[in-house]
DOGU-201509 format. One line per 3 residues: their letters; for each residue x, y, z of N, C-alpha, C, O, CB. Coordinates in Angstrom, 2 decimals, padded with zeros to 5 digits. Glycine has a CB too. Layout:
N
a	X Y Z X Y Z X Y Z X Y Z X Y Z  ...;
//
This chain:
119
xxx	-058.42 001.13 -027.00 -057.82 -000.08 -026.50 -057.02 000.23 -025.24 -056.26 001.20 -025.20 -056.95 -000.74 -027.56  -057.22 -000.71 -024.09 -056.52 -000.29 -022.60 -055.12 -001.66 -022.78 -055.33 -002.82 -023.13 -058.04 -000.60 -020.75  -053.93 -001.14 -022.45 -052.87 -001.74 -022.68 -052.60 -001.99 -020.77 -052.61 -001.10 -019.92 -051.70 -000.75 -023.77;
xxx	-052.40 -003.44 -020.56 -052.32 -004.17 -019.06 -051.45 -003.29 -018.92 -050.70 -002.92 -019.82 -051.93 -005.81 -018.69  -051.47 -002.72 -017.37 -049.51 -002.16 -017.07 -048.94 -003.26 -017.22 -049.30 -004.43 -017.16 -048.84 -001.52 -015.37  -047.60 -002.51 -017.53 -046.50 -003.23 -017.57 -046.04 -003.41 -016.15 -046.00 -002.54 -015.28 -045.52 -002.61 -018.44;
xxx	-045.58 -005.20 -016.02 -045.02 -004.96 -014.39 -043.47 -004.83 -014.88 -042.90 -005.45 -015.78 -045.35 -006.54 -013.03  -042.86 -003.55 -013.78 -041.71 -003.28 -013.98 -040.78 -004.28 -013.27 -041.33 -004.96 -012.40 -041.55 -001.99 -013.65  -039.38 -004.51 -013.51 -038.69 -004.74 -012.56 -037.86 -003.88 -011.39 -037.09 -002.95 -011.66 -038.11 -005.33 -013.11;
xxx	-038.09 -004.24 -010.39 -037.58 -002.88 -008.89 -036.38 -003.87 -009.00 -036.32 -005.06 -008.69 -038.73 -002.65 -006.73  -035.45 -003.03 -009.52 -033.71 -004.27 -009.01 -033.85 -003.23 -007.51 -034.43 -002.17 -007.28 -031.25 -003.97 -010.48  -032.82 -004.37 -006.49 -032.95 -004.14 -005.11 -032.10 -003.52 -005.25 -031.39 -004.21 -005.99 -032.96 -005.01 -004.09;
xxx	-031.14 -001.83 -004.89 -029.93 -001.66 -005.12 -028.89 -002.08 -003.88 -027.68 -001.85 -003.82 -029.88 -000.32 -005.51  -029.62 -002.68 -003.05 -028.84 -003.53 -002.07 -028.10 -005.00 -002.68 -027.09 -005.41 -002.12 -029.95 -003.91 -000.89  -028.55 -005.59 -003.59 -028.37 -006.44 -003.77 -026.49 -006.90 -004.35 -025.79 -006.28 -005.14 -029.52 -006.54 -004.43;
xxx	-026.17 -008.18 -003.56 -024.88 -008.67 -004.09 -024.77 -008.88 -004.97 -025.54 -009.56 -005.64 -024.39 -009.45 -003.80  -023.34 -008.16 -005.47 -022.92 -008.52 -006.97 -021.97 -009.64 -006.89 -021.39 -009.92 -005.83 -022.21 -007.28 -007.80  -021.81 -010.27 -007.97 -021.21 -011.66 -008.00 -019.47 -011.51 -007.34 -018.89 -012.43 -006.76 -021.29 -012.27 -009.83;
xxx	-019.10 -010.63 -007.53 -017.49 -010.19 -006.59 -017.45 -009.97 -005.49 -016.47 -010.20 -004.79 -016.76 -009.06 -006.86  -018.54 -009.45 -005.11 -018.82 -009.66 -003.52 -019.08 -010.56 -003.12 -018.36 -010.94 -002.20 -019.63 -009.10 -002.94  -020.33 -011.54 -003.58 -020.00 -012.88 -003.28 -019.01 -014.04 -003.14 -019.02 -014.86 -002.22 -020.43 -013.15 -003.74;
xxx	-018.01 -013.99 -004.33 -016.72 -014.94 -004.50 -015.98 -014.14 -003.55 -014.87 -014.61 -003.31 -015.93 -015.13 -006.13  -016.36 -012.74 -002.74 -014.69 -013.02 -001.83 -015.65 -013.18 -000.27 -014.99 -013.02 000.76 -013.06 -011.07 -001.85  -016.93 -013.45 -000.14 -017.50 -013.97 001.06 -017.08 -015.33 000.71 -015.92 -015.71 000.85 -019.12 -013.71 001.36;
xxx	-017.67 -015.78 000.42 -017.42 -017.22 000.09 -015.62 -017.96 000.42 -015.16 -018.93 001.02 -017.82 -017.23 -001.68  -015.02 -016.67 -000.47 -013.37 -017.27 -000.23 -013.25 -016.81 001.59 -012.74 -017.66 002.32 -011.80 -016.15 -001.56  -013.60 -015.81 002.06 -013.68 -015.50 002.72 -013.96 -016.34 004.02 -013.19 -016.41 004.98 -014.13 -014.81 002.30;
xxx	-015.34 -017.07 003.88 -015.78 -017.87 004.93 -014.74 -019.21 005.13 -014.18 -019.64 006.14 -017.30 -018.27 004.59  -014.75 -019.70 003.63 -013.28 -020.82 003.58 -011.68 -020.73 004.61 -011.08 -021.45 005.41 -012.64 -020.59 001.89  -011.56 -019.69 004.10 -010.48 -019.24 004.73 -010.69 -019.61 006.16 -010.21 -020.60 006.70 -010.26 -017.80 004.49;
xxx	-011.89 -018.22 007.03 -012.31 -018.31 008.62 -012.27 -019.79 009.08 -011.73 -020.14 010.13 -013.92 -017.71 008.90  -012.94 -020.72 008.12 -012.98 -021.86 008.76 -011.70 -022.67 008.65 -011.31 -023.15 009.71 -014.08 -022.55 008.30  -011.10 -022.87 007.77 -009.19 -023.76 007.37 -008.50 -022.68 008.42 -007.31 -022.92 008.64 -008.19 -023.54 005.02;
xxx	-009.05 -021.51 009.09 -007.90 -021.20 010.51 -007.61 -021.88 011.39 -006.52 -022.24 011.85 -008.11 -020.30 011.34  -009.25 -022.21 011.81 -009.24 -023.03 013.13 -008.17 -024.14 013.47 -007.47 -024.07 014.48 -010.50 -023.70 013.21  -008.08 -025.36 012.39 -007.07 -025.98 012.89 -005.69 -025.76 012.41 -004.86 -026.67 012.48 -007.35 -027.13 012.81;
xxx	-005.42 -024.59 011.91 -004.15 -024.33 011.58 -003.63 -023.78 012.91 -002.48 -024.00 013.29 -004.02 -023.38 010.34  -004.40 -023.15 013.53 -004.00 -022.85 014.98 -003.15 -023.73 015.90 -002.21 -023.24 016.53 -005.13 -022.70 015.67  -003.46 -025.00 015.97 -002.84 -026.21 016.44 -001.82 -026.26 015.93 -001.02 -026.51 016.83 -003.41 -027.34 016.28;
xxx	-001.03 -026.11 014.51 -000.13 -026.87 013.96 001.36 -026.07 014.68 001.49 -024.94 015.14 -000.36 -026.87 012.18  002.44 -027.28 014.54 003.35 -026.39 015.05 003.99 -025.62 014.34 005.14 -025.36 014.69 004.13 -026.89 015.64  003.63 -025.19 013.50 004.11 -024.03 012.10 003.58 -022.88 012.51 004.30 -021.89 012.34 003.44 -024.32 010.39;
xxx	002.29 -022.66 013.12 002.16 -021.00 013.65 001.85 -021.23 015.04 001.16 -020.43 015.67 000.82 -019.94 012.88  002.39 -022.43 015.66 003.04 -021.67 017.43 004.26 -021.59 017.26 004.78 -020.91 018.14 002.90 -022.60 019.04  005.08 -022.05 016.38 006.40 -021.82 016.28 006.62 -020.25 016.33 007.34 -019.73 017.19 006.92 -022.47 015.02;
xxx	006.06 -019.63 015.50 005.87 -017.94 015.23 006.42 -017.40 016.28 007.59 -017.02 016.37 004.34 -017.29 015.12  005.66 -017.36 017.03 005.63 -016.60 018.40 004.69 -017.12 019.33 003.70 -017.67 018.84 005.29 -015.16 018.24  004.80 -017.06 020.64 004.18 -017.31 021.65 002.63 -017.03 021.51 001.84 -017.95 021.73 004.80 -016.64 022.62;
xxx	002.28 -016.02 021.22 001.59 -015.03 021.15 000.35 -014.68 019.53 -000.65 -013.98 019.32 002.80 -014.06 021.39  001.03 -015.47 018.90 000.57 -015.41 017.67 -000.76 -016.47 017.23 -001.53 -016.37 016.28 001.81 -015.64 016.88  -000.70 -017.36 018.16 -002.11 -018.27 017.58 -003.22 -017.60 018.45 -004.34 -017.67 017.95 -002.08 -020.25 017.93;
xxx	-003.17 -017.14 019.31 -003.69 -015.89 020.08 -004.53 -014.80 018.90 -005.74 -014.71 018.72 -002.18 -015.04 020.88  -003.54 -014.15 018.30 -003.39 -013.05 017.26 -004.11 -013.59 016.17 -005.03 -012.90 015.74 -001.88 -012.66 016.85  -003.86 -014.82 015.57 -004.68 -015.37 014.94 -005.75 -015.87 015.03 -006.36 -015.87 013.96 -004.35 -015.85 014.62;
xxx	-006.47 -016.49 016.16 -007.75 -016.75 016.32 -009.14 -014.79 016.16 -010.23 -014.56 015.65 -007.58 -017.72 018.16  -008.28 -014.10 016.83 -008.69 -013.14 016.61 -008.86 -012.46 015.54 -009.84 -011.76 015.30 -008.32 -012.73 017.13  -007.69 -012.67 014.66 -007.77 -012.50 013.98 -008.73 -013.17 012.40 -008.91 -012.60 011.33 -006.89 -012.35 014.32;
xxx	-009.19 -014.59 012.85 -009.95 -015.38 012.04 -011.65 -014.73 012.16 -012.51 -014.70 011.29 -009.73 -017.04 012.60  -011.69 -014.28 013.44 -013.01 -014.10 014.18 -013.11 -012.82 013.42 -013.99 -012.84 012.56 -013.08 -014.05 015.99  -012.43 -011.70 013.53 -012.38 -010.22 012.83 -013.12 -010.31 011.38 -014.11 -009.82 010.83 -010.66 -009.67 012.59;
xxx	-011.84 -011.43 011.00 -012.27 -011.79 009.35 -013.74 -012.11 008.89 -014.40 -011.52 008.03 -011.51 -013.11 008.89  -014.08 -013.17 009.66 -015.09 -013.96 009.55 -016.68 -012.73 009.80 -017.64 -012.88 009.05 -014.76 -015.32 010.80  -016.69 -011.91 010.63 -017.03 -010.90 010.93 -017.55 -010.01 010.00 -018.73 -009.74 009.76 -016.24 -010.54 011.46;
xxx	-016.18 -009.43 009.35 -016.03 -008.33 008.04 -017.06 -009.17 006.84 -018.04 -008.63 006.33 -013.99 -008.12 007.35  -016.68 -010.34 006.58 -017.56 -011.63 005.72 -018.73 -011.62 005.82 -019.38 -011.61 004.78 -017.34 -013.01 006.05  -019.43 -011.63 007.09 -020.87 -011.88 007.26 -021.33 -010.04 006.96 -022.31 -009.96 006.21 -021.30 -012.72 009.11;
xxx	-020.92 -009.05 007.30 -021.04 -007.97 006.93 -020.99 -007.66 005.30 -021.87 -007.43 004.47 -020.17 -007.40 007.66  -019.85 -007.74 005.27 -019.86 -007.70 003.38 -020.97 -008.81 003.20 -021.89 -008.13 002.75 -018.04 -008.30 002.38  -021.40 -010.00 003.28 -022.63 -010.52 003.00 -023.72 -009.70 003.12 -024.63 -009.45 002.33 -022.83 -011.53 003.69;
xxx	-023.57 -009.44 003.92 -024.77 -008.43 004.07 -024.83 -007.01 003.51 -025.75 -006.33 003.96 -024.98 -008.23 005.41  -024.10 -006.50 002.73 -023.88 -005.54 002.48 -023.68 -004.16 002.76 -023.61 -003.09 002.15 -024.23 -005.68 002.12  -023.60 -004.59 003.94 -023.00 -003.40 005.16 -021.70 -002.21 005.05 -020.64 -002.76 004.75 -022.44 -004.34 006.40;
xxx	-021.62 -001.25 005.16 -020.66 -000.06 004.80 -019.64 -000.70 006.13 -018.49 -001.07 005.94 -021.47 001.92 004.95  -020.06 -000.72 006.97 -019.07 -001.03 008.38 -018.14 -002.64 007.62 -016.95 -002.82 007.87 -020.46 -001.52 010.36  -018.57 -003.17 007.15 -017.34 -004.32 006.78 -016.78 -003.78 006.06 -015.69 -004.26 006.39 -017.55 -005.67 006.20;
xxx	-016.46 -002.92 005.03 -015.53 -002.94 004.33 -014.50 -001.51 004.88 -013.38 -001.32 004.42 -016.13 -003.00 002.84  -015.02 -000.81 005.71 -014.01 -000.51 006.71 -013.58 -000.71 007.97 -012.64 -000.13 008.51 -014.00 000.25 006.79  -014.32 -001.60 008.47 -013.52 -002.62 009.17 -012.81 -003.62 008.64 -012.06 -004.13 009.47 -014.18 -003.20 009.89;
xxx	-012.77 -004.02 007.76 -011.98 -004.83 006.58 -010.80 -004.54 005.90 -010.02 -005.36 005.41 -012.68 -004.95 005.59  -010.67 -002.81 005.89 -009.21 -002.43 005.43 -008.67 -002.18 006.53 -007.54 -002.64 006.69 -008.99 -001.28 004.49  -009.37 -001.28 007.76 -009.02 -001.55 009.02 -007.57 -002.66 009.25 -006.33 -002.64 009.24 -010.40 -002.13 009.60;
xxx	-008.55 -003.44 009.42 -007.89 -004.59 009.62 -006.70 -005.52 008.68 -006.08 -006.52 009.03 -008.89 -005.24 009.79  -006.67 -004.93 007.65 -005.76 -004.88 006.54 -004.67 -004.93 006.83 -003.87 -005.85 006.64 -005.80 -003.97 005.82  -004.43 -003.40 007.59 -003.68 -002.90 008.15 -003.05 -003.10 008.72 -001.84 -002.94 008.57 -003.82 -002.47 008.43;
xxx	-003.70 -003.61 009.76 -003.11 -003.88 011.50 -002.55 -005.26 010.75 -001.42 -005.61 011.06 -004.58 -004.10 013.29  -003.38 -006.17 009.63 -002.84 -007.21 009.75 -001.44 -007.22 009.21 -000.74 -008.23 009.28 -003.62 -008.06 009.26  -000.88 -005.70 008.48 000.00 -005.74 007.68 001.01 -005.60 008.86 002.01 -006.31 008.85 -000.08 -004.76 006.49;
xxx	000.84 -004.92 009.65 001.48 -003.81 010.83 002.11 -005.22 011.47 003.31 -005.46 011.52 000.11 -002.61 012.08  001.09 -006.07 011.91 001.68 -007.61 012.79 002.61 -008.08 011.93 003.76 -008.15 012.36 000.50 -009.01 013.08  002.36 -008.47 010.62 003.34 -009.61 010.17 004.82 -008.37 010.06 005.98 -008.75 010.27 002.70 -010.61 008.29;
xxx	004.50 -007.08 009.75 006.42 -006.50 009.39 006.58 -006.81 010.91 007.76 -007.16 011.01 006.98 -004.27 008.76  005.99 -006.86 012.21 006.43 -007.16 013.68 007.19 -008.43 013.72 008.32 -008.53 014.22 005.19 -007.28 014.68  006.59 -009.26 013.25 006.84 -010.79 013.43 007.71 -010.78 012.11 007.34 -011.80 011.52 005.34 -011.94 013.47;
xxx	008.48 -010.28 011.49 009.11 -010.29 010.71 008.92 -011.22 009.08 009.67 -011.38 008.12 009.96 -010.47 011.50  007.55 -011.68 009.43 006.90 -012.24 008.33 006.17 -011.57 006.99 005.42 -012.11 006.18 006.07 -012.88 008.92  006.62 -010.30 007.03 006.16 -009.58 005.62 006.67 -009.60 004.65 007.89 -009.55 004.52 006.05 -008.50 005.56;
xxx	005.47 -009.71 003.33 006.17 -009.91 002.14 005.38 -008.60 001.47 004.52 -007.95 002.06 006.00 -011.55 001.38  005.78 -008.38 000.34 005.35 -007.29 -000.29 003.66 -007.73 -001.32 002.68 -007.12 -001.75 006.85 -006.79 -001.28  004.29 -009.48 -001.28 002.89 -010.23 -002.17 001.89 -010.38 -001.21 000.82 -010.83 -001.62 003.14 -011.88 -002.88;
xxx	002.00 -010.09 000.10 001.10 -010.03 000.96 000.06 -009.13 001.11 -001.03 -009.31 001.67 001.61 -010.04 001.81  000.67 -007.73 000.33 -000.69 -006.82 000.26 -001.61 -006.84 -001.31 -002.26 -005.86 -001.66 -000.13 -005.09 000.56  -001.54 -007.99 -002.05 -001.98 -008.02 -003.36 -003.04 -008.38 -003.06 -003.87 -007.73 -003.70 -001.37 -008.71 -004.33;
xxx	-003.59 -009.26 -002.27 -004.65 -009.88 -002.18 -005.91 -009.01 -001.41 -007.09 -008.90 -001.76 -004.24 -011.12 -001.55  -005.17 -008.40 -000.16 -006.24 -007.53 000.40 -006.35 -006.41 -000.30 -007.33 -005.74 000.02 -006.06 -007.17 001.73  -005.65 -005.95 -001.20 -005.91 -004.60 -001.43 -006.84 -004.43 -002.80 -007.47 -003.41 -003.09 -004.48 -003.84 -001.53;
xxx	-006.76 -006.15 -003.90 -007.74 -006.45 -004.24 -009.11 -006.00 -003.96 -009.82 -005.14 -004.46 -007.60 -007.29 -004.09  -009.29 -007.02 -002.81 -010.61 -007.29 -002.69 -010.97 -005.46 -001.59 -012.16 -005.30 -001.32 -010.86 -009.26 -001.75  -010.30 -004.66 -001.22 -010.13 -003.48 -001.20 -011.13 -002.45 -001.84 -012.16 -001.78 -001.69 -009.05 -003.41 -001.63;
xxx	-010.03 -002.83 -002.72 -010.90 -002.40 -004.03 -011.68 -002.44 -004.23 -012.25 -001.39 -003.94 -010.90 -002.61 -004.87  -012.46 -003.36 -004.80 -013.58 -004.06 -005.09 -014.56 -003.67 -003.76 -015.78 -003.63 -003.93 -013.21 -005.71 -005.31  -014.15 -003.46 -002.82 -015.47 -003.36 -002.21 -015.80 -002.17 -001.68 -016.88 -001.97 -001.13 -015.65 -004.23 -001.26;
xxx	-014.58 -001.03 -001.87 -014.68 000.14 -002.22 -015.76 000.59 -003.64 -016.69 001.39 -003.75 -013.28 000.42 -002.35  -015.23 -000.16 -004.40 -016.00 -000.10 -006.44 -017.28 -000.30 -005.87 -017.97 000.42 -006.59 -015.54 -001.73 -008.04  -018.24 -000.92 -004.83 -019.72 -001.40 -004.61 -020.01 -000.70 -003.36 -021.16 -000.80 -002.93 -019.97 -003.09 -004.46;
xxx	-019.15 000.00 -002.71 -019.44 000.67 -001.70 -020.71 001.79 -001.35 -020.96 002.03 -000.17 -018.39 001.14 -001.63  -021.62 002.55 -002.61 -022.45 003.11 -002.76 -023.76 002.38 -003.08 -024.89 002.81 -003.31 -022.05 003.88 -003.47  -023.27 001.12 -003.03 -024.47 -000.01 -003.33 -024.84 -000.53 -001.62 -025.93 -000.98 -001.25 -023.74 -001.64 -004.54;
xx	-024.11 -000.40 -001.11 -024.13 -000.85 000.64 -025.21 -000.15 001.38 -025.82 000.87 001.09 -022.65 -000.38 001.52  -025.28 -000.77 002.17 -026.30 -000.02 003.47 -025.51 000.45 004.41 -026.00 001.01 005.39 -027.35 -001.01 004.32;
//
């Protein structure tokens, strides 16, 4: 008796895991609710200089996002990268909080934990 092959399944090891997805996603949200926060007078009040800092800073983000979508090694160190610097601006502008690094260092994490899954 001849037994059909079996068709196997090839998992892609590129493929997104669901935590990488929910922080693209939060991710893209975010990039886009910058744009008109830029206008408001709550962050030109900041500093002169700072809706400046922030558009760039939305664009960086938005960036690291489409990379981590894609599963790219370069976003998630350009992503703590930028962590950084973003931590470095706000103790400048005297706007640092300590709950401010919970969130990036999260998703940090996490994309460190899938980092051998990346291209």
């Amino acid at each position: 008796m001849s037994q059909a092959p079996q068709a196997q399944a090839i998992e892609n090891p590129h493929k997104r895991p669901v935590a990488i997805t929910v922080i693209c996603v939060i991710g893209f949200i975010g990039a886009a609710l910058t744009i008109p926060a830029l206008f408001t007078s709550a962050v030109q009040g900041i500093a002169p200089w700072y809706p400046a800092v922030l558009a760039i800073s939305a664009a960086i983000g938005l960036a690291c996002m489409i990379g981590l979508w894609m599963m790219r090694k370069w976003a998630v160190y350009t992503y703590t990268a930028f962590a950084v610097v973003t931590q470095v601006i706000m103790m400048a502008t005297g706007l640092w909080n300590p709950f401010g690094l919970i969130i990036p260092a999260i998703i940090i994490v996490i994309m460190f934990v899938y980092l051998s899954k990346m291209r």
